[in-house]
N, C-alpha and C positions, 0 to 999 in steps of 0.2 A: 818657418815652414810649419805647416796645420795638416796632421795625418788621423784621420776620422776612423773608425771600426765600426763594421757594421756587418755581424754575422748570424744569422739564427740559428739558435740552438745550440751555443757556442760562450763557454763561460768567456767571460770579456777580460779581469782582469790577470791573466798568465799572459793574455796577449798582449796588450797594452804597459805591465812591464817589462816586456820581453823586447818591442818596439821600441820602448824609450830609452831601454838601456843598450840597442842597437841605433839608436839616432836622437842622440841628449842633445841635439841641438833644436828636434822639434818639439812641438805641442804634439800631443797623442792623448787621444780622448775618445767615449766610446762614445758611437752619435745619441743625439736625442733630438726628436723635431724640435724646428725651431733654434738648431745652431748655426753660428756662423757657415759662411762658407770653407773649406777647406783647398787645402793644394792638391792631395793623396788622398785615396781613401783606400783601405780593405775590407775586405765584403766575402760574403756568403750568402745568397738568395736575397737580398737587400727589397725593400719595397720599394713601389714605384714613389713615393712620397721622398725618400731619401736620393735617388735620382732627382727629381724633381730638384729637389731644396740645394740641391750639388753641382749649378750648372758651368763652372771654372775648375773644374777638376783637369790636373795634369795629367793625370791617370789615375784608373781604376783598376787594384791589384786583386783577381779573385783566387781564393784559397780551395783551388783543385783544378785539375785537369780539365774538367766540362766547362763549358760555358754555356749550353744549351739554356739554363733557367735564366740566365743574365741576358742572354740575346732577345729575351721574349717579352724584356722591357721597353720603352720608350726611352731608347738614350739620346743623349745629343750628338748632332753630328758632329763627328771627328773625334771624339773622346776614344784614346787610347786606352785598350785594355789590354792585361798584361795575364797571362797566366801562368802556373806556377809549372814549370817545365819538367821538374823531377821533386827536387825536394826530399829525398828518401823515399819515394812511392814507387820508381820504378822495380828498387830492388825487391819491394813487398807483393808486388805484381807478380816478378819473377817465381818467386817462392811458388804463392796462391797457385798458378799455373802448371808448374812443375811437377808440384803435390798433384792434382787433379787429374795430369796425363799420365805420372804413374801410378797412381791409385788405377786407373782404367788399363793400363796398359799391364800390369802386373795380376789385377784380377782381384786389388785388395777389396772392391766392393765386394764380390761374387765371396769371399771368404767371409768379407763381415755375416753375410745371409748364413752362410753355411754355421757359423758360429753360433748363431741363434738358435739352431737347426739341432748344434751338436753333434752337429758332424764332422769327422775327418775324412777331406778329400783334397788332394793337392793336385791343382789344375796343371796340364799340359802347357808349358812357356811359349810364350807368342813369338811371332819374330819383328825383332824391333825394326829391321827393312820395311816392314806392312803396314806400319804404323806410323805413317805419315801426318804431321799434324798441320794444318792450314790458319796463320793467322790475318783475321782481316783489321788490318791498320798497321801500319809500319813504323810510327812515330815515336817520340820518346819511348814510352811504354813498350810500345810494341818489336821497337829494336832489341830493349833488356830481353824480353819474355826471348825472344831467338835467340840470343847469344848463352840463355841459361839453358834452353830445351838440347844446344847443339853440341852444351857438357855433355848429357846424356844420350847422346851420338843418336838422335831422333832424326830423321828426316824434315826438313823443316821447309812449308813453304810460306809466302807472304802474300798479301794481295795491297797495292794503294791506289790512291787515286792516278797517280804518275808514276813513271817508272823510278824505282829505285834499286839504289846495288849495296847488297849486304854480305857479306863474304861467307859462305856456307848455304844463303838461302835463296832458292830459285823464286823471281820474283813476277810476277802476275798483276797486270794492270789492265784500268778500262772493262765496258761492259762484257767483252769476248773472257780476259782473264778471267771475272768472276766468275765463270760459268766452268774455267776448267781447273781454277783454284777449286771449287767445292768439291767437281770430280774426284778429286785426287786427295780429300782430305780423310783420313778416319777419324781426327778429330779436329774440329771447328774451333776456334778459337776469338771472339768476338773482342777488338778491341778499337772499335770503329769511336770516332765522334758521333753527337747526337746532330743530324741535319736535318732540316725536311726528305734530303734525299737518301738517307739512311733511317729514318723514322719505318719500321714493319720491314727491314730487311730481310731478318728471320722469320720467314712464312715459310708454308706448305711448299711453294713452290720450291727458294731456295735450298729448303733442308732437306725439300723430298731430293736432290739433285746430290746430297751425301751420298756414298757406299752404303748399302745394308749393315748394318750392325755398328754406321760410327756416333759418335758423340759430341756435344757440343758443351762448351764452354763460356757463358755470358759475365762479363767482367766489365764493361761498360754501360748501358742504360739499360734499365730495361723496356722503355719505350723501342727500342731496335727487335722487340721478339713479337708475334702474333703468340698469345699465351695459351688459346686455343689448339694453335696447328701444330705448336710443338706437344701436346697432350695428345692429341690425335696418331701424331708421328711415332710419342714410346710406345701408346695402347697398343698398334699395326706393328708393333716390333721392326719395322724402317730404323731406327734409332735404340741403340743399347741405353743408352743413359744420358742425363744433364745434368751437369753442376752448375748452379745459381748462383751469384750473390746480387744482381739487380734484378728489379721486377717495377711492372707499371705502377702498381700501389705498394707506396713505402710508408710504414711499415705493411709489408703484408698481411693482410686480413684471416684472424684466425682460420676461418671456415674455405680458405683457399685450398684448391686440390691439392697444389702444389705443397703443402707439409707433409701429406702423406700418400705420396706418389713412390711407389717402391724402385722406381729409377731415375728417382730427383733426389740431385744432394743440394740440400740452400745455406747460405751464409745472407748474416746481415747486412750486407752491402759494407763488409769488409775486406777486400779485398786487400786493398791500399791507402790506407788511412795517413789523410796529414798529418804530419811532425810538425810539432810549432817550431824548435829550436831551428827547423833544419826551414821553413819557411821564414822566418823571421829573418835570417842574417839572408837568403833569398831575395826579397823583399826591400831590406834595407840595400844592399849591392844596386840590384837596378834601379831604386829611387836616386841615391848619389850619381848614379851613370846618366838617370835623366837629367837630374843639375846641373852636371858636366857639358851635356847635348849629346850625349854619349848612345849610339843605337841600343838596345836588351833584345835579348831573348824571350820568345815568349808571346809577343806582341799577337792577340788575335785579328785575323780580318774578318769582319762581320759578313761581308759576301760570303766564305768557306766556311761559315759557324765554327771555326777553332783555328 
């Protein structure tokens, strides 16, 4: 068995021994044009050249949640691709999330300012009934993030593509839901896939369709935001604030408004950063279960972009 790596940006060998010493029975090598063909491969944003060069592949294992940049290649037909379903990301999702609605929900922004200010002033407590938070995408990820919001006895609703039942969270589907998911949200919670049909979700329209004074949340692309409308939106005070960690250009461009937007909080598109240890033995499980003919988890269909 021949399992290839092929990641940008992505020191090679912690993986590579991390694979071999999870599957001593294969070859594991980091690719380089011009290698053989392999069984396996994993990848991160791969070129189209290593597709190309890779056309016997049993599967294609990618390391993260999206698959948006890998769909936008020229693959072969019927090449199974696999993505990493949790891995330790969901619980990190969790956190990011959690932090972000009670930061807003508690007023720790509005104290940071005041701090700066030197001033002592203790805000008037919300009520956590009002504070409804709205997540769109209900899948791995977006399961955690509601079962962690619903410790903190949040109101919690969901939106997906199809109906789904979550125990605590009223669920919303279809294009009628989305329309009364955002009614209802004060905070917006983005944890959609990247599809053509979720590509500028977060526009004027949709966000103008928030409560006055709520907030939004982007933890998955940032191609899913019009980066304008949401500027638009805090400038008119429609919108108290946004927490970032994706955006359409990564790294974000010094000169973007968004650094020093006094109701933008941004992170580096960390939200939920892959664990090798915890992808790795991932990885090697549903390679041995393809061996087997064993179904995995995971499996994308290129039709749903995830």
């Amino acid at each position: 068995m021949r399992v290839t790596f092929c990641c940008t940006d992505t020191q090679a060998e912690p993986w590579l021994a991390g694979l071999l010493a999870a599957l001593p029975e294969a070859t594991v090598s980091a690719w380089m044009p011009g290698d053989p063909p392999a069984d396996y491969a994993v990848v991160w944003a791969p070129p189209q050249r290593f597709i190309d060069e890779q056309p016997h592949l049993r599967a294609l294992f990618n390391l993260g949640a999206g698959v948006d940049a890998l769909l936008r290649l020229r693959l072969p037909p019927g090449l199974r691709i696999v993505r990493l379903d949790d891995a330790g990301m969901a619980v990190q999702m969790a956190e990011y999330v959690c932090h972000a609605v009670i930061r807003y929900f508690r007023e720790f922004d509005v104290y940071e300012a005041l701090q700066r200010e030197r001033r002592w002033a203790a805000r008037k407590p919300r009520r956590r009934a009002d504070f409804t938070v709205g997540l769109l995408g209900l899948g791995v990820l977006g399961t955690r993030v509601a079962q962690a919001l619903l410790a903190f006895e949040f109101p919690v609703i969901g939106y997906s593509r199809t109906p789904k039942t979550l125990p605590g969270v009223v669920n919303y589907h279809g294009s009628d839901g989305l329309s009364q998911l955002l009614g209802c949200s004060r905070v917006l919670v983005n944890l959609l896939p990247l599809t053509p049909q979720t590509r500028g979700v977060l526009n004027r329209d949709t966000l103008g369709r928030l409560p006055a004074g709520a907030y939004l949340i982007n933890v998955a692309r940032g191609a899913h935001l019009i980066e304008e409308d949401l500027l638009a939106l805090l400038d008119s005070g429609h919108l108290a604030g946004a927490t970032l960690d994706v955006f359409a250009t990564e790294p974000l461009p010094a000169q973007h408004p968004f650094w020093l937007h006094p109701r933008i909080t941004l992170t580096p598109h960390t939200a939920a950063r892959t664990l090798r240890d915890e992808s790795i033995a991932q990885i090697a499980s549903k390679i041995r279960a393809i061996e087997r003919g064993e179904p995995v988890r995971g499996m994308v269909d290129p039709l749903r972009g995830y």
